[in-house]
C-alpha positions in Angstrom: 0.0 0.0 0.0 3.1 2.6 0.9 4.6 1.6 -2.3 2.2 2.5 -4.5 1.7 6.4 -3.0 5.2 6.7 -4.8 3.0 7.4 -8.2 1.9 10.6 -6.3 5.1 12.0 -6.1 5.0 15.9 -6.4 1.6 15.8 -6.2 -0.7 17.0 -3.1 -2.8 13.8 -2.1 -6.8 14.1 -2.3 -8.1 14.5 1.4 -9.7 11.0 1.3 -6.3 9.3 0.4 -3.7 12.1 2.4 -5.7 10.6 5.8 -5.9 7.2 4.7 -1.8 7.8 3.6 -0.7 9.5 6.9 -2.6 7.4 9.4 -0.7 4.5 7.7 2.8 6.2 7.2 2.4 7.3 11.0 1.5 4.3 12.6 3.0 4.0 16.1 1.2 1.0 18.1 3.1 1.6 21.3 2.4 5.6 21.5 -1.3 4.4 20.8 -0.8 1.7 23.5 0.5 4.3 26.7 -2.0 7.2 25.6 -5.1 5.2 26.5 -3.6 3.6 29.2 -2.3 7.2 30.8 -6.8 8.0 29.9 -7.4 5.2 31.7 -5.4 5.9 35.0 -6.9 9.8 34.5 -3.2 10.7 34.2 -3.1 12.6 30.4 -3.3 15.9 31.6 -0.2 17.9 32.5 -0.4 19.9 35.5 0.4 23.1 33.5 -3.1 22.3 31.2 -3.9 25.9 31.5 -0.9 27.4 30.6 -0.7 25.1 27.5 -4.6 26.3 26.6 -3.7 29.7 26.8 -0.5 29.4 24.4 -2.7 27.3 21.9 -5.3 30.0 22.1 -2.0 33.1 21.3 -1.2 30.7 19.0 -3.7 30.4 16.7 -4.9 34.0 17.4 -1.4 35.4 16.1 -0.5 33.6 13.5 -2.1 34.5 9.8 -2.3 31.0 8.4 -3.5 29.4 11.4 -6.6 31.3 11.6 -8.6 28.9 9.9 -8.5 26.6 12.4 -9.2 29.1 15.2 -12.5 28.7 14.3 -13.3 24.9 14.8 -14.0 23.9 18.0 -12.9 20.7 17.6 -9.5 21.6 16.3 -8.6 23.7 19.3 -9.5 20.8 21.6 -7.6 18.7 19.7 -4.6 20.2 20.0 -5.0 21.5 23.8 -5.7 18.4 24.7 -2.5 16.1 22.4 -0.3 19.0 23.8 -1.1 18.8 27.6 -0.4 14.9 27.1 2.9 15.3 24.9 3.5 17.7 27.4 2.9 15.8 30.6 5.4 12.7 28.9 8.2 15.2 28.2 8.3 16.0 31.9 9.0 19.7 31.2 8.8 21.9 34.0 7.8 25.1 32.0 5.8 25.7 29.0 6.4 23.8 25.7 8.3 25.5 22.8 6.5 26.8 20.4 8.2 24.4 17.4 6.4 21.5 19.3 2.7 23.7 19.3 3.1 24.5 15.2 4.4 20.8 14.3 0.9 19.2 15.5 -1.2 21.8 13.3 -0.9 20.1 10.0 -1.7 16.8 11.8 -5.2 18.5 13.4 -6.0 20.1 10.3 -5.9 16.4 8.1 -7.8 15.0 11.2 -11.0 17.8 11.5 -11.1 18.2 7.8 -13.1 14.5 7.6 -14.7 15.1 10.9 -18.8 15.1 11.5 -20.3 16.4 13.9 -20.9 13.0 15.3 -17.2 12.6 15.5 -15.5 11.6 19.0 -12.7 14.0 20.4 -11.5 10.8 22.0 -10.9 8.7 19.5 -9.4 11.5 16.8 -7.1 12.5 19.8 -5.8 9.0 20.1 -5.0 9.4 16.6 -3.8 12.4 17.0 -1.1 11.3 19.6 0.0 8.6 18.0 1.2 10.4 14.3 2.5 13.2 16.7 4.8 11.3 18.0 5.6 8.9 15.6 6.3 12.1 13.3 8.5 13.4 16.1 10.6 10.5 16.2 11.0 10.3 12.5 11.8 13.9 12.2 15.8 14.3 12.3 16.3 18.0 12.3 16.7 18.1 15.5 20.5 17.1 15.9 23.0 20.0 15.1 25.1 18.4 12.6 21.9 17.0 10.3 21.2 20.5 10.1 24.3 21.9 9.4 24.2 19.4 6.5 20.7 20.8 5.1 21.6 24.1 5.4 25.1 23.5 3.3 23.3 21.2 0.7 21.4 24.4 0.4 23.4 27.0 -0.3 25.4 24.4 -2.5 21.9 24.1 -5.1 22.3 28.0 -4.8 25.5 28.3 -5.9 24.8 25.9 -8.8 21.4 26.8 -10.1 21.0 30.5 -8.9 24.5 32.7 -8.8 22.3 36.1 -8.8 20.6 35.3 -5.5 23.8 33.5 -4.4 25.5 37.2 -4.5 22.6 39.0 -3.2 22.7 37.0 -0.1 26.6 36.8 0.0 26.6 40.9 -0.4 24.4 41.2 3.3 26.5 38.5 4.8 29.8 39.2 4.3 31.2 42.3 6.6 35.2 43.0 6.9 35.2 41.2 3.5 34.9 37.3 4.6 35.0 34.4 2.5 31.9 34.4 0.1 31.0 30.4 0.6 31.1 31.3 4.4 28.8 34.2 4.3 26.6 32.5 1.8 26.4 29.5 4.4 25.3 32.0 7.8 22.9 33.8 5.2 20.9 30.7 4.0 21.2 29.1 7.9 19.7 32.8 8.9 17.1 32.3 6.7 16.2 28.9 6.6 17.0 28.2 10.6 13.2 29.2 11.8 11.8 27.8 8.6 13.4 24.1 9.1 12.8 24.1 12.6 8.7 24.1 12.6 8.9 22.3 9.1 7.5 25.3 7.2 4.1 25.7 9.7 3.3 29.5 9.4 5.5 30.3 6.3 3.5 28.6 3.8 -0.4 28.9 3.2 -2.6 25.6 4.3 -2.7 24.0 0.8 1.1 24.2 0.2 2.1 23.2 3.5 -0.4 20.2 3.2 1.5 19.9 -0.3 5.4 19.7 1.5 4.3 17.4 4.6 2.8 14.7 1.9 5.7 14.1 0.4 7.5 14.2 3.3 5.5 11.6 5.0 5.3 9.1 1.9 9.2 8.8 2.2 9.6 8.5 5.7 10.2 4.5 5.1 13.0 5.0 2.7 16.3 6.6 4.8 17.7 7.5 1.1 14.8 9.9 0.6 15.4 13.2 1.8 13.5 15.6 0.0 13.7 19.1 2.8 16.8 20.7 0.8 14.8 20.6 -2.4 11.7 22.3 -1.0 14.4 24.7 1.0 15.9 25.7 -2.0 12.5 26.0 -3.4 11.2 28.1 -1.3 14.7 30.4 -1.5 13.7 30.5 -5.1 10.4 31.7 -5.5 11.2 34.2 -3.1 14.1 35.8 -4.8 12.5 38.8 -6.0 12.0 39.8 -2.7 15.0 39.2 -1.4 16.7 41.4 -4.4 15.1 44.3 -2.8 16.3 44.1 0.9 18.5 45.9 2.1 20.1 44.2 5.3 20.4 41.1 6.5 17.5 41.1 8.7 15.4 42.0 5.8 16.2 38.7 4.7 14.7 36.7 7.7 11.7 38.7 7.5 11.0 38.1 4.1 10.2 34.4 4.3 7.4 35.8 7.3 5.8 38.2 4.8 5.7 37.0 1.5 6.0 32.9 2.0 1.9 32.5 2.7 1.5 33.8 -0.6 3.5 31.2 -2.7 1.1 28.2 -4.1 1.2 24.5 -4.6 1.8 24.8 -8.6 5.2 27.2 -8.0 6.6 24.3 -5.8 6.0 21.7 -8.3 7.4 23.3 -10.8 10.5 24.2 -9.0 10.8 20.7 -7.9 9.8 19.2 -11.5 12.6 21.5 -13.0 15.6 21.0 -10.7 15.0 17.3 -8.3 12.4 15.4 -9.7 14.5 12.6 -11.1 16.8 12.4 -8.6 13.9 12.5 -5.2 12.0 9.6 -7.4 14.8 7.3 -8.4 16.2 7.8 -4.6 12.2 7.1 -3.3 11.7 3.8 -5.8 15.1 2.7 -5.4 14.8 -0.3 -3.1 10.5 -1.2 -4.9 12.7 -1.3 -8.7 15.7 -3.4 -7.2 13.4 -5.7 -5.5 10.4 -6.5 -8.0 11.4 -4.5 -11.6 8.2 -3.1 -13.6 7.5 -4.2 -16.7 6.2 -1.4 -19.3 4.8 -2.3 -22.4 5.3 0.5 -24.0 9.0 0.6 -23.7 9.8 -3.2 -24.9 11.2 -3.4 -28.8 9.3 -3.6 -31.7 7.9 -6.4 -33.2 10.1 -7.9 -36.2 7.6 -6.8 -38.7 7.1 -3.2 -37.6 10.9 -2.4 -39.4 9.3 -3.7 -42.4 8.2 -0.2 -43.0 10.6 2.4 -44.9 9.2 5.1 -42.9 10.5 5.7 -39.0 8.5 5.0 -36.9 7.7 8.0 -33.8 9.3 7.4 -30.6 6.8 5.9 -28.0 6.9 7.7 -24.4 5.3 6.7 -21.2 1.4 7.9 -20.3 3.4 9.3 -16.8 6.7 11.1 -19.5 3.1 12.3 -20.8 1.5 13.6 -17.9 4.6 14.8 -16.3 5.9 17.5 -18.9 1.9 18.6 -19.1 2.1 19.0 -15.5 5.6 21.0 -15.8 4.1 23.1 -18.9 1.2 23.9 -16.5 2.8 24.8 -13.5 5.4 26.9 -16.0 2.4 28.5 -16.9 0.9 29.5 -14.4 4.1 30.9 -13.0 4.1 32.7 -15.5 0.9 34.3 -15.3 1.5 35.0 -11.7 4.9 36.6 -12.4 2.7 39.0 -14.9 0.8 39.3 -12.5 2.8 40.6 -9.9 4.7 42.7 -12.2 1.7 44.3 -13.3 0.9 45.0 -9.7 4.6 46.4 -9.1 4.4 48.7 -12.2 1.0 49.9 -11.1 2.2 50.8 -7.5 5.0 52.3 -8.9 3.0 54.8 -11.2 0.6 55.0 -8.3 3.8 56.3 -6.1 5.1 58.5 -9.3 1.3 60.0 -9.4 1.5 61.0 -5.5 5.3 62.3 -5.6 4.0 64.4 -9.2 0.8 65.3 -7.3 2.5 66.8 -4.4 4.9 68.9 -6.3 2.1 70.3 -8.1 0.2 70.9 -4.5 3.6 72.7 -2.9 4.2 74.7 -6.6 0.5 75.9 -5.8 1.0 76.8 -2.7 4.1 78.5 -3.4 2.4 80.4 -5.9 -0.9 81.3 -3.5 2.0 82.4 -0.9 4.0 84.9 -3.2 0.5 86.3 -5.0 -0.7 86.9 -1.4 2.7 88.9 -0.6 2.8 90.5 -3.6 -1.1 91.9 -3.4 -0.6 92.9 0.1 2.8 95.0 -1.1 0.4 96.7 -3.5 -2.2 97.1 -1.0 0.5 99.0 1.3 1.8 100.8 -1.5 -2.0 101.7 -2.6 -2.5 103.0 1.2 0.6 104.9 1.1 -0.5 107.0 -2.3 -3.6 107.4 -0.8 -2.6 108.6 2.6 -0.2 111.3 0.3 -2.6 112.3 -1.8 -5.1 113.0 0.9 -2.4 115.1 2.9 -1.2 117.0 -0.2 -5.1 117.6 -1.3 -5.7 118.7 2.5 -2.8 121.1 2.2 -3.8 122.5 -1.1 -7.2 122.9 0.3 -6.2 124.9 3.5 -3.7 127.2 1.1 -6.7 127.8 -0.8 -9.2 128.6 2.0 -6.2 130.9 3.5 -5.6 133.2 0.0 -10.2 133.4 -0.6 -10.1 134.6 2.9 -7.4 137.3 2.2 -9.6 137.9 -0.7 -12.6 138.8 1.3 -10.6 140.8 3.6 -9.4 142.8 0.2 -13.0 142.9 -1.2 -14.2 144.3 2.4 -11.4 146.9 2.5 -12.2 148.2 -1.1 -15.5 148.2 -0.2 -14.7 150.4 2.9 -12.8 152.8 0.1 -15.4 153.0 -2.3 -17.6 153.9 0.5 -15.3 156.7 1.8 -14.9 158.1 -1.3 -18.5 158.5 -2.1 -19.2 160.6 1.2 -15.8 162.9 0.0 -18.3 163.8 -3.4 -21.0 164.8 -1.1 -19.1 166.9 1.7 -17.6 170.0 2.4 -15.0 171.3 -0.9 -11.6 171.1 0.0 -9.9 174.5 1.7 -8.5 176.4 -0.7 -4.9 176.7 -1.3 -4.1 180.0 0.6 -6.5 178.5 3.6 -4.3 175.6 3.6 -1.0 177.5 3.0 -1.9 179.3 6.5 -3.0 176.3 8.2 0.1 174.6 7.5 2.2 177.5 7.9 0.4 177.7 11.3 0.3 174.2 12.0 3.8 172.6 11.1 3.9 168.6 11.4 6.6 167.3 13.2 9.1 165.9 11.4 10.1 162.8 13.1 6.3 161.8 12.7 5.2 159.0 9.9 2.6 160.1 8.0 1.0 156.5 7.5 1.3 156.0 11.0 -0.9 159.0 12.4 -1.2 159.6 16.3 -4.0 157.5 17.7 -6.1 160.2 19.1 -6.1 161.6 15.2 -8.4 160.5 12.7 -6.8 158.0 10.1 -6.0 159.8 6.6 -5.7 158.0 3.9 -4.6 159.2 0.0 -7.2 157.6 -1.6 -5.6 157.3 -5.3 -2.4 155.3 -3.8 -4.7 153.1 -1.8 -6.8 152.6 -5.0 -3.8 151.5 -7.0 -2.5 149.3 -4.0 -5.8 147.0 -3.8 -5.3 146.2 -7.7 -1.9 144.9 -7.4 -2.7 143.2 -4.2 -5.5 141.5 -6.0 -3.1 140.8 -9.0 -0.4 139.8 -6.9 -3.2 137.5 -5.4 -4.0 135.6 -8.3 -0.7 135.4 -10.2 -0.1 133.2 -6.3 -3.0 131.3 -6.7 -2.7 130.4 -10.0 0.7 129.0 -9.3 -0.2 127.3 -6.0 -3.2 125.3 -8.1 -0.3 124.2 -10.5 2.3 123.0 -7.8 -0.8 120.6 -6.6 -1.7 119.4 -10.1 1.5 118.8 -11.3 3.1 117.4 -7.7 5.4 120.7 -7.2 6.3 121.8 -3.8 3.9 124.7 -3.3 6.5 126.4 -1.0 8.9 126.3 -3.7 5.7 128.3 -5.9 5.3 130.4 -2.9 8.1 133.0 -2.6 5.8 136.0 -3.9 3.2 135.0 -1.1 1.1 138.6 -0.6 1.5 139.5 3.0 -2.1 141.4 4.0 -1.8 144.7 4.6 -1.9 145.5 8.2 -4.9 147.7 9.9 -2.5 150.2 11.0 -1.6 150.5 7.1 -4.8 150.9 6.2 
């Protein structure tokens, strides 16, 4: 029955047949044996049960590809309940590590997924504890030097099949300029350390971590089998675009974290079709072809009579030669399709970041451009206050000149008034004295001679010689205008209307008068 699984090589198994094949493959009559006799005696439970429910609970909470089974009830009681007895057996006096937790979860999953609701938690937990255990004898990663070995078959395929991502990963390993096979050795350990150690549980996606632990498990009988560094090297593979872009070496570790859910079951065959199919199934059907050879038909010679013909005959290949290169022209293609596929989505975030760098350049030269348009209208505004403010003070000016000269005019106007006035009463009045009347009086009267005559005593009545004083109030009013006239063009023409002003008429006193 084992022997014949070997025809599903590279292929996942249907769910039927992948229970039917690990519950065989992971047989273990004595850990059956001690599990229902420690139910029996009431002594499966570890004493830490609570602890260990609470770490399944983080567990499955935290991480992304576990999720699924967070949600059925029956898988977390599964594995609270193989843990507390795995852990009661190991005699550990603190929690268990968390390798241990991850490396039942593939084991649960294959066990629920066939489950009813009629289904007994005791039963599928003896089941359960017996392929846990048998699986954790059978794995041999444990011992330092087997995985020192995995880790240097590794980065051996690398340097043969891969010499780009050999370099990138020798580049971030290799400070104070060390030896490149060295630094290629601690970058691939780095990498693969975490992965190797749960067996890929948490860095691959459910279907292509069912995928790896098949065919693992259909192997397990044959020690020449050993089929980890190929899926290692695999999983290095598919994930060298991402480590291209990193730029340290922690970058590296944290890579196969982020971006190993996403890889799928077709990527992995194909990887493994391409570079170790022939050499994992002659190593896995070594000891079935050496023991009991398979005849094939289809590959025996011809019949006598077929070389009768003159024509030559086509070559005859095997229904699985058949099958297999279909299978590695569909897996091609459809890493293909998912390569365009991601390099569409890279070019598009790329223009998508080109777009937001372009439109925040525009946005700052816009607000550049708001900022010096806001500075440059309140200049003008300031400038436009200042003219105003000017213009009002020399129009204020000009205005108070102009009120200052109309009222001297008024003042002239009132005084030639006052003359016309006076003369009209000298028309009317008493004839001068005559010349020899005057002659006497004068002769009679002499005026002092230290006396002005336009100043007259006070207790005298004011005289006045009425021609001069009519011929003085026509130039003043001349005088007058030729001022204004010139103080209206200093303020139309922006002049300094003192520099107009030299000629300004000074009003005659009263005393004058």
């Amino acid at each position: 029955m084992k022997s014949k699984l070997n025809i599903l090589f590279n292929h996942p198994l249907p769910m039927e047949i992948r229970e039917v094949a690990w519950k065989l493959c992971l047989s273990n009559t004595k850990a059956r044996m001690d599990y229902l006799t420690a139910v029996s005696m009431n002594k499966a439970k570890s004493r830490r049960d609570m602890d260990i429910c609470l770490q399944c609970d983080s567990l499955l909470s935290r991480e992304s590809t576990l999720r699924i089974l967070s949600n059925n009830e029956l898988a977390v009681k599964l594995l609270k309940k193989v843990l507390s007895y795995y852990h009661r057996i190991q005699r550990l006096k603190t929690t268990l590590p968390e390798p241990d937790c991850l490396l039942l979860v593939p084991l649960v999953q294959v066990a629920v997924a066939g489950s009813t609701p009629s289904t007994s938690v005791d039963s599928v937990s003896t089941q359960l504890v017996e392929q846990y255990l048998s699986f954790k004898t059978s794995w041999s990663v444990t011992p330092t030097g087997t995985e020192s070995d995995i880790f240097a078959e590794v980065a051996l395929m690398l340097d043969q099949k891969d010499r780009e991502l050999t370099q990138a990963i020798q580049r971030l390993h290799s400070p104070g300029g060390s030896q490149l096979q060295e630094s290629l050795l601690r970058g691939v350990k780095e990498i693969l350390e975490p992965v190797v150690e749960v067996f890929f549980v948490g860095y691959l996606n459910m279907p292509a971590l069912l995928y790896v632990w098949d065919q693992y498990i259909i192997g397990l009988d044959n020690p020449l089998y050993n089929c980890l560094p190929a899926f290692c090297f695999a999983f290095l593979l598919l994930l060298r675009d991402h480590f291209h872009r990193c730029d340290t070496s922690s970058d590296l570790t944290k890579v196969a974290g982020y971006h190993g859910p996403t890889l799928s079951v077709p990527q992995l065959q194909s990887v493994i079709s391409k570079y170790f199919y022939e050499d994992l199934f002659s190593r896995l059907t070594r000891d079935k072809v050496e023991s009991l050879p398979v005849l094939d038909p289809t590959q025996a010679f011809f019949p006598p009579w077929t070389h009768l013909s003159a024509s030559k005959l086509p070559m005859r290949t095997k229904p699985q030669d058949r099958r297999q290169a279909r299978e590695v022209r569909e897996a091609q293609r459809a890493a293909d399709t998912e390569r365009k596929i991601q390099e569409a989505q890279r070019q598009k975030l790329t223009e998508e970041e080109e777009m937001k760098r372009e439109k925040a350049r525009l946005q700052r030269e816009l607000e550049e451009t708001k900022l010096f348009s806001r500075e440059q209208r309140s200049h003008l505004e300031e400038q436009l206050a200042q003219e105003r403010q000017h213009h009002y003070e020399l129009q204020k000016a000009a205005e108070e000149q102009i009120g200052h000269l109309q009222a001297e005019i008024r003042k002239i106007q009132e005084h030639k008034l006052l003359i016309a006035d006076t003369d009209t009463e000298g028309s009317f009045g008493t004839p001068p004295p005559s010349t020899e009347s005057q002659t006497g009086f004068e002769d009679n009267n002499p005026l002092p001679a230290t006396q002005d005559r336009t100043s007259p005593p006070a207790d005298e009545p004011q005289r006045m010689d009425f021609v001069s004083v009519g011929r003085t109030v026509e130039g003043v009013a001349a005088d007058l205008l030729h001022h204004l006239m010139q103080t209206a063009g200093a303020i139309i023409y922006g002049q300094d209307a003192d520099k107009g002003a030299t000629h300004t008429y000074q009003a005659p006193s009263s005393e004058k008068l």
